[in-house]
N, C-alpha and C positions, 0 to 999 in steps of 0.2 A: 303484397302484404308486408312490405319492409316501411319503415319508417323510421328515419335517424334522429338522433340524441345527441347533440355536439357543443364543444365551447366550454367545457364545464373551466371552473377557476381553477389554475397550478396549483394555490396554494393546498385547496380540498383537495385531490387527487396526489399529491406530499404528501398530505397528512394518512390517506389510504392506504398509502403503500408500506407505511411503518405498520399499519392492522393490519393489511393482507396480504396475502400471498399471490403473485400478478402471475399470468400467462401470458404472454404476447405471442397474437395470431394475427394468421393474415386478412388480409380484407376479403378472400373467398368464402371461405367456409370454417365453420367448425365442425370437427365430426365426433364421434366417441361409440361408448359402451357403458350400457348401465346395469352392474351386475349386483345381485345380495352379497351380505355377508360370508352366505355358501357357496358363491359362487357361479350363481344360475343369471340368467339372464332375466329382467324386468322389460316386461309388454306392458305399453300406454301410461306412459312413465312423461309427467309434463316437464316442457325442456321450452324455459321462455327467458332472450334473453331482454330486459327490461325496457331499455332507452332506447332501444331499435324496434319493442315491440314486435317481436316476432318470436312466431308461434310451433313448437313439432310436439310430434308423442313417437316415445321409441316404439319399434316397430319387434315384432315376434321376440327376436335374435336380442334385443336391447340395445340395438342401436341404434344412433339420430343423426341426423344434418342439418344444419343451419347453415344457410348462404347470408352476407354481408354485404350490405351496400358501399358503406362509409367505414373508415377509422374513424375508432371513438373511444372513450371511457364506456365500459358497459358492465352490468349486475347480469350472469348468468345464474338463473334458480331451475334446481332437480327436486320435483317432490312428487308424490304421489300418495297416496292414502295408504298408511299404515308403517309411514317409513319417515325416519325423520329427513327436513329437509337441507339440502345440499346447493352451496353459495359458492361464488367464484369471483372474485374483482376482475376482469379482464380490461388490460390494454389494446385494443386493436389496431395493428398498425398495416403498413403493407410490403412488410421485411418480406413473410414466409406466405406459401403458396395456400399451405391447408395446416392445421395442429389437431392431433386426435385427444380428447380425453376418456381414461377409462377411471369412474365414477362406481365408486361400492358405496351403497345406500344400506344403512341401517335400521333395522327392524326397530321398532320402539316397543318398551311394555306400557308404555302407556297414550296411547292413539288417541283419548280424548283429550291432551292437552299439547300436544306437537305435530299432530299428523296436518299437513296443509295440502289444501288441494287448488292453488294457484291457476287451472285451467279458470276458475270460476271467479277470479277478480276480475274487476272491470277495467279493461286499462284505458288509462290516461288520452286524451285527444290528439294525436298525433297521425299528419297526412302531409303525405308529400305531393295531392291531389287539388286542397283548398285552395294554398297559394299558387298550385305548380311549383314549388320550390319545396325544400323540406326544414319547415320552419317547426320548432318549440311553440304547442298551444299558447304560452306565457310569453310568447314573442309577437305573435297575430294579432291586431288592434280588431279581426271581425271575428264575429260569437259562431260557432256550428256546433254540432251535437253528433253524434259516434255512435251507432248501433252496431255495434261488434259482435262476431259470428259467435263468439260465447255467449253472449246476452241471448241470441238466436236459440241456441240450442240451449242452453239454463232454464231458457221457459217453455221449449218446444213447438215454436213458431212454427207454424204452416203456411201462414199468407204473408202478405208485404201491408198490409194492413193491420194487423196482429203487431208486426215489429212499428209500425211509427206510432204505435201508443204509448212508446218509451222517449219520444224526445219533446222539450219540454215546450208549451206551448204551440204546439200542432195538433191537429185535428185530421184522421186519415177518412176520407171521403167516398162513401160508397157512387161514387154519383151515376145518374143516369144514363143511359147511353153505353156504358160498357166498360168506361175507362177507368183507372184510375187516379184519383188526386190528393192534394193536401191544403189543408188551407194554415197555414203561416204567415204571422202577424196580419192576420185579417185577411189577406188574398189567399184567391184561388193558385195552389201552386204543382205542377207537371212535374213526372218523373223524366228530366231531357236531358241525362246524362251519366256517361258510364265510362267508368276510368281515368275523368276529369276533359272527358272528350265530348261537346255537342253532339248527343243523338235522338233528336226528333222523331216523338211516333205519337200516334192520335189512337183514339178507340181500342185501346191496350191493358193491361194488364201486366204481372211481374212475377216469375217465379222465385221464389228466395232462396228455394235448395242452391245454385250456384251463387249467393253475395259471400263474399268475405266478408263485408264492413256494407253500411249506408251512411253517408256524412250528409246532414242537412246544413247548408248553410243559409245563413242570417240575413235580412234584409235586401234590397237590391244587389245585383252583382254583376252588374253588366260590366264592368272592366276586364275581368277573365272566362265569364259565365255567357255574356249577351249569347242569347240563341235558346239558350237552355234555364234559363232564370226567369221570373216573375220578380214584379217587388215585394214580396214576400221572401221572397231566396231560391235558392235551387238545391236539389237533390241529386245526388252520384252517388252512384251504385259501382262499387268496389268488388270486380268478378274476385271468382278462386282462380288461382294461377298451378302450373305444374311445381309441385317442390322435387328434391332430390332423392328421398326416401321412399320407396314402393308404401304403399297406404292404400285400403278400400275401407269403405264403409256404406253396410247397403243398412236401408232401415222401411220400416212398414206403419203406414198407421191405420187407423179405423175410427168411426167414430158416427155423432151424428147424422138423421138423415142420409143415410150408406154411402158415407164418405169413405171412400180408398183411395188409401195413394202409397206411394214407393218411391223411393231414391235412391240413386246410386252415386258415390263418389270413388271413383278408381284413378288412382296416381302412382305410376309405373316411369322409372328410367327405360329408356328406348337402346342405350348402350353401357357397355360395362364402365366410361370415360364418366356416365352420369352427365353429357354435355347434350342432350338431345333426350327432352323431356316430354313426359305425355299426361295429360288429365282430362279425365270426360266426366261429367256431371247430368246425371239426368233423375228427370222425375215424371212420370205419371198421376193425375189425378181426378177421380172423378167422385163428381157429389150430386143429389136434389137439395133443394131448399126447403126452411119448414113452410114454405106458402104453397098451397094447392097448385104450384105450377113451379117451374123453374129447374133449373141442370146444369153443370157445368162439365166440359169434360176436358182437361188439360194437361198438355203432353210438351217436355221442351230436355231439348236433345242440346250438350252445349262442351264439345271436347275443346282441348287448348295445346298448343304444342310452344316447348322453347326450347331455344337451339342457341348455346354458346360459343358464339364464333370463337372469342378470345379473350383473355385478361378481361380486354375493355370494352367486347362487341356484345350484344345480348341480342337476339331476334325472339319476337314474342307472338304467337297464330293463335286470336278466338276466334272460334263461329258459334253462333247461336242458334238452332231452330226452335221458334215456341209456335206451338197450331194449341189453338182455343177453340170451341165449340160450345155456346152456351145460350141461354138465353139474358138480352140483356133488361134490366129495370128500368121501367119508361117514366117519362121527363111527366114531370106534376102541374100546372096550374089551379090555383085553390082559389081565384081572384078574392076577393072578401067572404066568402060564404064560408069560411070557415078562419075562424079565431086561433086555432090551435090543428096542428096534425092529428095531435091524437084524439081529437074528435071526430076524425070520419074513419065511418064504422067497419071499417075493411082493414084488417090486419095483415090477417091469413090468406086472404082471397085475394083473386086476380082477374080482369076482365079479360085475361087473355091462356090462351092454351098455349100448355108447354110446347109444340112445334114452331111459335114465334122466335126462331134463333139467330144467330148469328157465326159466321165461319169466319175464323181469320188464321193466319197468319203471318208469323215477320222472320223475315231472317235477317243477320246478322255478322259482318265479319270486320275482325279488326285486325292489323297488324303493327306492331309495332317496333322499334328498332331504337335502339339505348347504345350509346356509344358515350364512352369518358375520355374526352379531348387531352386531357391529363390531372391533375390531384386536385384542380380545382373547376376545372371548366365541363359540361357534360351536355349533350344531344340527343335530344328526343323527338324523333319521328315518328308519327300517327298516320295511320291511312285506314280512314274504317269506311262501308257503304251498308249501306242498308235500304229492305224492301219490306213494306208491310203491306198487306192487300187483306181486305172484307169483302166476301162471297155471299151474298144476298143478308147483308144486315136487317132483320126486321126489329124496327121497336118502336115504340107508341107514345102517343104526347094525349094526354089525358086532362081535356078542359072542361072544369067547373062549372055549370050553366047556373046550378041551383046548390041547395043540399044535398036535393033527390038526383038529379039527373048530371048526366056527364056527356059530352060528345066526345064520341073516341077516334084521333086519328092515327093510323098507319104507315108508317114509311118505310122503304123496303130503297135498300139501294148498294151499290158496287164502289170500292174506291180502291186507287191503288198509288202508294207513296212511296216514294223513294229519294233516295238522301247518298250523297260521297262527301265524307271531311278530311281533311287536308291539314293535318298542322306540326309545327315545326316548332319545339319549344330550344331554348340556348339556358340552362343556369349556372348559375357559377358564383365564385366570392373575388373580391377584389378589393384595394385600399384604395382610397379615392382624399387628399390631403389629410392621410395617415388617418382615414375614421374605415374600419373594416364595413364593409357590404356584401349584401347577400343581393341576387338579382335573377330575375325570369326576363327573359324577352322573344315573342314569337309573333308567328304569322300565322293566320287561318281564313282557308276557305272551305264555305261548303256551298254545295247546288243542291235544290232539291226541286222536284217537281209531283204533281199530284193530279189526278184525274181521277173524274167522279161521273159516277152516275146515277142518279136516282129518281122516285116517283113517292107518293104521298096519296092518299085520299081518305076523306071524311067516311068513315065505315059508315057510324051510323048515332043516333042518342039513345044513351040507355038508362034505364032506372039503376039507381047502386044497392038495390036492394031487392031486383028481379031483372036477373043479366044471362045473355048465354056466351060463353069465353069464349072471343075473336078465334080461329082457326087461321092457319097461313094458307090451305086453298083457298079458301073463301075471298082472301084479302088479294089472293094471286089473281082470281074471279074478276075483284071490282076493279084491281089496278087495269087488272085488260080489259074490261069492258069501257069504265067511265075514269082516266087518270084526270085527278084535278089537280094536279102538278107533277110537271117531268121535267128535268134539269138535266144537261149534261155543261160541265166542262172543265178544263185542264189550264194549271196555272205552272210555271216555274218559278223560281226564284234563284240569288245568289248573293254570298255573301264574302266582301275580302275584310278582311282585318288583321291589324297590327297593335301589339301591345308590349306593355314594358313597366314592370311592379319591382321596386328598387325598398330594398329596408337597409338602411344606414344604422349602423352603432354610433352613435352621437356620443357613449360612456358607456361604464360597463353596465349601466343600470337605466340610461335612456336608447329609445328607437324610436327611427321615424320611417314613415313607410309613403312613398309617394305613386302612385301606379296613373296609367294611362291609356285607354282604347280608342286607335279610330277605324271607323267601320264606316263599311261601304255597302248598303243593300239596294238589290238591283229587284222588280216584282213585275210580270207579264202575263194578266190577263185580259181585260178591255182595254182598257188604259195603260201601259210601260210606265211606270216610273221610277225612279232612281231617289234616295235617300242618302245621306251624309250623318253620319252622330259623332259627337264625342265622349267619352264617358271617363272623368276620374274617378280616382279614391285616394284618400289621407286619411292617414292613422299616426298615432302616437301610442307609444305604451312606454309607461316606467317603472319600474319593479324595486319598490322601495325592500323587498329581501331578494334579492338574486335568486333565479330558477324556485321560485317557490311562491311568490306574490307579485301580481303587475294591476295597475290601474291601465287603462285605456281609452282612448276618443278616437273615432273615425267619421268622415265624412265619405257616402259613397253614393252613387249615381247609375240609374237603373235604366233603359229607356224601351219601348216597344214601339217597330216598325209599324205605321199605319197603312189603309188601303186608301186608293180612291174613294171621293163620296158623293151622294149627289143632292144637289140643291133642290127649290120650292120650284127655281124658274126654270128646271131644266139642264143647268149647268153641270161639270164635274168639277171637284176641287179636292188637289193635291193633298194632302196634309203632313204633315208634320209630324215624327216622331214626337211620341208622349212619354216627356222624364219625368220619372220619380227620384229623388236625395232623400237619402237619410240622414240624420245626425244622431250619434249613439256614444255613450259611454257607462264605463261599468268596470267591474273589478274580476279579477279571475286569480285561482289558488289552486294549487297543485303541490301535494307535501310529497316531502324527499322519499318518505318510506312507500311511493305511489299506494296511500292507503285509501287517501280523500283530496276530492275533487271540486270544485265548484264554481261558479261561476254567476255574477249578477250584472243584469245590463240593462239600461232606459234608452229607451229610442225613440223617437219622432221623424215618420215621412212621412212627404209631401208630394203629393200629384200636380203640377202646375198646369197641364195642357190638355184636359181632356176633353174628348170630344161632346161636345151638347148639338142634342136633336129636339125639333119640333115634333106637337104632339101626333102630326101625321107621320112622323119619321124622318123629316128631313133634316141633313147639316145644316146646322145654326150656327156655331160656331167653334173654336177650339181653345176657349179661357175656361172651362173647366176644370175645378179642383177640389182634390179630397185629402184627408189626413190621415192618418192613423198613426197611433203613437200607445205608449205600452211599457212594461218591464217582464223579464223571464229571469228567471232564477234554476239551476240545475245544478244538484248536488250529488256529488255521488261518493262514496264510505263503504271500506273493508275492514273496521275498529276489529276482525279476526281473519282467521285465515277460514272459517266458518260461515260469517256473515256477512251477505253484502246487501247493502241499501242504494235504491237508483229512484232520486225524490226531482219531480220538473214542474213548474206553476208558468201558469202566464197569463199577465194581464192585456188586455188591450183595446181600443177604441178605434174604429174606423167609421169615417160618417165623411158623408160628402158634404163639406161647405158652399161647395157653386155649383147649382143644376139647375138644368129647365125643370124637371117634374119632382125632383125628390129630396131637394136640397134640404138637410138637415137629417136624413136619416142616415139610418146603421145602413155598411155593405151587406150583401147577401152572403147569407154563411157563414156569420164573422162574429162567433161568441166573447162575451168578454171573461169571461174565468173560463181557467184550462189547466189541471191538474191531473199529474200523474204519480206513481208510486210503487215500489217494488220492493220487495224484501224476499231473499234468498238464503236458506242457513241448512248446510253440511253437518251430517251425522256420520261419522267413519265408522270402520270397523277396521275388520284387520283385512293389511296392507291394502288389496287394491279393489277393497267393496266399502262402499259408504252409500248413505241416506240423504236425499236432499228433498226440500219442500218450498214452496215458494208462493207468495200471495200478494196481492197490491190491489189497483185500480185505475181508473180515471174519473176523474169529473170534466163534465162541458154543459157550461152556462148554456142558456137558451139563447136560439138566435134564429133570426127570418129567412126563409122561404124564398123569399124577391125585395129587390131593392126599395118596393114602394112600402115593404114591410106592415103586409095586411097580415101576413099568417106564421105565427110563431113557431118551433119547431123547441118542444120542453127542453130545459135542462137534464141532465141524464150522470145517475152514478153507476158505473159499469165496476163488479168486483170478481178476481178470476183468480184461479192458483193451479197448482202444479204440485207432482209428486214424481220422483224419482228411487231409482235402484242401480247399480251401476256395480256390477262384479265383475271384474275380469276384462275382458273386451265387448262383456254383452250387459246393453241399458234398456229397464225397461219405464216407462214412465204415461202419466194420465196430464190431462190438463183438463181444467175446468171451467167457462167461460159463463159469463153472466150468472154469477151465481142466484142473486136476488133476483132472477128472471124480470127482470126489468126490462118496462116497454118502452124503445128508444127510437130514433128515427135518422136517418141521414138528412147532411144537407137540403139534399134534393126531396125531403121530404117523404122519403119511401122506408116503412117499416122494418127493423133492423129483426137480427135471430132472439129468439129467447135463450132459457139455460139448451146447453149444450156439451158436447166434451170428444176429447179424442185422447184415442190411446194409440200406444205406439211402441217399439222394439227396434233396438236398434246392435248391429253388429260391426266390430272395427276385427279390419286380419290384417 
């Protein structure tokens, strides 16, 4: 959760030092005490230092730790509700080892015009993940978006679906089958990565009680992302890490449909040195659906340990367990017989009984190891593996015959994946014919392999309007008596790659960024083949006001490894990686008083290579191409230390230009308006109790079912809020979702929840 702020202008930082009063600290830590006027100690007391973004609350006793990555100019703010707040200019350098401050916070008589509760800004887009480097939003020529763990808990997210209704232009996807997804700028796009490390998992799901953060990023990304990107972008999930300071925090909700769940956040130093840390995160949850069927029951277990060799050594241990138990939402065909989803008459109902489940889980472990070469060179090693396995997955594909009638089939099957990645990043700065540089360069490999097994069979046809809900003996019955499809087998793969993403200062006010991947994919199931790609990106940005305004253009390059195919005449043939390019540019604003944010960008990709099949199914060729192009706009405003506003739109067109059967229409899934919206506003009282409320929405344009775009899925305005209480270390808070009980549908064309709500309680010691 650290993220640096560097470079600012000598002259500004002269001119600060005649306003303020400077501390110079070391590059480990800051530590202190935050005590009243009387001299008592303040609990959950926010301690955020700005440009490094990074986050504590003093603890019982009133005091904090913050650890430091980098020297820097930095803004340290102390506030808390009912006390005015408390500013520091810090110089950070790496003279002194550690500097304590001890901080007396003053009561204010008047709390509705000074009291600031700074947990609850939005801060700024900053990752030292997107580039693998730690680069200034206002530096980056690519677009991403920032779901921060305050936005998390400001609105009292439960799911991982819940939180991507805040980034602007995406669409979070209930889909079929189990898993889940996004669709960004028109594609379908996977959650494949965590910590900015490739980690592949299929028929999944995501617990949010452990994210820090989620950065979505923007269009194709295969030059640092391939493996874990669509052209759409990719998504990284930003774990909690162990900090310094002992912290828990357990909380409870309820709600809908007997929904329960529980978290725990416990973060304990392991020795009195504080070099050997400990954090476990876990959650419990279990719920029904409002449809006459369906369960979820979800449990993920996920401690973290870190251990400071030295000055410049860091070793870093997550493990993950998540076990799911649910039933999943089966896959739709509507072929023409219906016009619209919401014309078939089944909402609430389901052709199947709640015993159709599915058992998974995945584990998860990462290590990783952070060494600083010296003040400007630094070493990053990753070793993460992962196993995910499904224990009799049952779920249903449900085809249309008529209005009336449906055949329903069953598939019930076994799979077990598994993944090891590999990667070594190098960044540093350098001057290169006197123009400073910033630079990543690394290698990666991952293996994975996957083994399946499954069966299928035609239950039976049913009328949709006189059904008896499938059972899983029944289906267990016909699999054993009469299977009309049994599959089993096991594929590996492997991947080597090397890369190197170079941003040159060209002036204080121009950047250029040139990067480059080549990749080796290696794939063995009937056929062996072997694959070569190459992937750029170019970017430019110039910031006609220094650290506060940049224009930018980027050029980038996305590509997905293909399988073997087979021809009319019997043949197999190779293919070809299929590249997607983008071309995008846009403006991005970031003011000094990090109050408002925002960002506007057009883009255009291009598909050049896809695959086209004849109408029996066979390869025909690989000149297929499609487009999509678009703008997004994401603004975000603290205009108090009260209010904050988080406003995202996006427009977009995706349509195939070159196809055998459906050249000229929309992709599947792939609405063209896409609007979000939030507004957040703090009522104080005295000192450490205040009022907060919060309300917004989405909109999402209508959009198809299947590519051949017989069956439309409505446009939908979803509107929700929130209320809060927050005294002391104890919060208690309601959410409220779909207020207008509006009937909406996913992607996949399967009926979404009505009004609903959950309440919750939460305890920090």
């Amino acid at each position: 959760m650290f993220y640096s702020k560097k470079n600012n202008l000598k002259l500004f930082l002269s001119l600060l030092c005649l306003l303020s009063s400077h501390i110079a600290i070391s590059q480990k830590q800051i530590s202190g005490q935050i005590i009243s006027e009387e001299g008592h100690p303040i609990a959950a007391v926010s301690v955020h230092l700005i440009h490094q973004n990074i986050y504590t609350l003093s603890n019982q006793q009133g005091l904090f730790n913050l650890k430091i990555l980098h020297p820097c100019k930095d803004t340290l703010v102390i506030s808390a509700a009912g006390y005015k707040q408390n500013r520091h200019i810090l110089l950070l350098n790496s003279s002194e080892d550690s500097f304590h401050l001890n901080i007396v916070l003053k009561d204010t008589t008047s709390p509705l015009k000074t009291v600031t509760v700074h947990t609850n800004l939005l801060p700024d887009n900053k990752s030292v993940f997107v580039a693998r480097m730690p680069l200034k939003n206002l530096e980056n020529p690519q677009v991403y978006n920032v779901i921060s763990h305050t936005l998390i808990d400001q609105q009292q997210i439960t799911t991982i679906d819940q939180a991507m209704q805040n980034v602007a232009g995406v669409v979070p996807n209930n889909s079929a089958g189990g898993y889940f997804s996004i669709t960004s700028r028109g594609f379908t796009t996977y959650v494949n990565a965590r910590n900015g490390t490739s980690v592949p998992s299929y028929f999944t799901s995501y617990e949010p009680s452990n994210l820090e953060r989620i950065e979505v990023l923007k269009g194709p990304a295969g030059t640092l992302y391939q493996g874990a990107a669509s052209y759409g972008g990719a998504v990284n999930l930003v774990t909690k890490r162990p900090e310094r300071e002992p912290a828990t925090r357990l909380s409870f909700t309820t709600g809908s449909w007997g929904l329960n769940r529980a978290t725990l956040d416990y973060n304990h130093p392991l020795d009195s040195s504080k070099r050997f840390l400990f954090r476990m995160n876990a959650a419990a949850d279990r719920e029904k659906t409002f449809q006459d069927f369906g369960h979820s029951n979800i449990y993920s277990l996920s401690p973290s340990f870190s251990y400071t060799a030295s000055e410049k050594w860091q070793i870093i241990a997550e493990f993950e367990l998540y076990s799911s138990e649910k039933t999943p939402t089966p896959w739709q065909s509507f072929d023409s017989y219906y016009q619209s989803v919401k014309d078939v008459p089944l909402y609430k109902k389901s052709f199947y009984d709640d015993d159709m489940k599915s058992n998974l889980i995945r584990q998860n472990t990462t290590i990783t190891s952070e060494y600083q070469l010296d003040k400007n060179w630094k070493s990053s090693t990753v070793i993460g593996a992962l196993n995910s396995s499904v224990d009799h997955n049952y779920f249903a594909y449900n085809y249309y015959l008529s209005k009336d009638s449906i055949r329903r089939l069953v598939y019930d099957y076994d799979y077990n994946y598994s993944s090891v990645n590999i990667q070594q990043n190098f960044t540093g700065k350098f001057n290169l014919l006197g123009l400073k540089n910033k630079i990543v360069t690394g290698i990666e490999y991952v293996s994975t392999s996957f083994n399946y097994a499954g069966y299928s069979t035609n239950y039976d046809t049913a009328n949709i309007n006189n059904f008896t809900p499938i059972m899983r003996k029944k289906v267990d019955k016909f699999i054993a008596e009469r299977p009309s499809f049994a599959a089993a087998n096991t594929w590996t793969a492997s991947r080597y790659a090397a890369y190197v993403s170079d941003l040159m200062y060209l002036s204080a006010q121009w950047m250029a960024m040139l990067s480059l991947r080549a990749d080796h994919y290696h794939y063995t199931l009937n056929t062996p083949y072997s694959q070569t790609a190459f992937s750029p990106k170019l970017g430019i940005v110039y910031q006609p006001i220094k650290d506060e305004f940049s224009i930018f253009v980027n050029y980038t390059d996305g590509f997905s490894n293909q399988n073997t195919a087979n021809k009319s005449d019997g043949s197999v043939v190779k293919l070809d990686p299929i590249h997607a390019t983008q071309y995008e540019g846009g403006i991005k604003w970031d003011a000094p008083d990090q109050r408002y944010s925002a960002t506007l960008s057009i883009y255009d990709i291009k598909i050049h290579n896809a695959n086209l099949y004849d109408e029996q199914g066979f390869f025909n060729s690989q000149d297929g191409k499609q487009q999509s192009k678009g703008l997004e706009l994401e603004f975000k405003a603290s205009p108090t230390d009260k209010l904050n506003i988080l406003l995202g739109y996006g427009y977009n067109e995706n349509k195939y230009t070159k196809s055998s059967n459906y050249q000229g229409n929309l992709a599947a899934n792939a609405p063209k308006n896409i609007g979000n919206l939030w507004i957040n506003y703090t009522i104080p009282f005295h000192k450490n109790h205040y009022f907060s409320v919060g309300t917004g929405g989405n909109y999402v344009d209508m959009a198809y079912t299947d590519v051949y775009n017989r069956t439309e899925i409505p446009a939908y305005l979803l509107l929700n809020a929130t209320a809060g209480y927050h005294f002391g270390q104890t919060q208690v808070g309601i959410r409220l979702n779909n207020l207008s009980n509006q009937k909406y549908y996913s992607g996949s064309g399967n009926p979404m929840p009505p009004r609903n709500y959950t309440a919750s309680i939460s305890f920090s010691f």
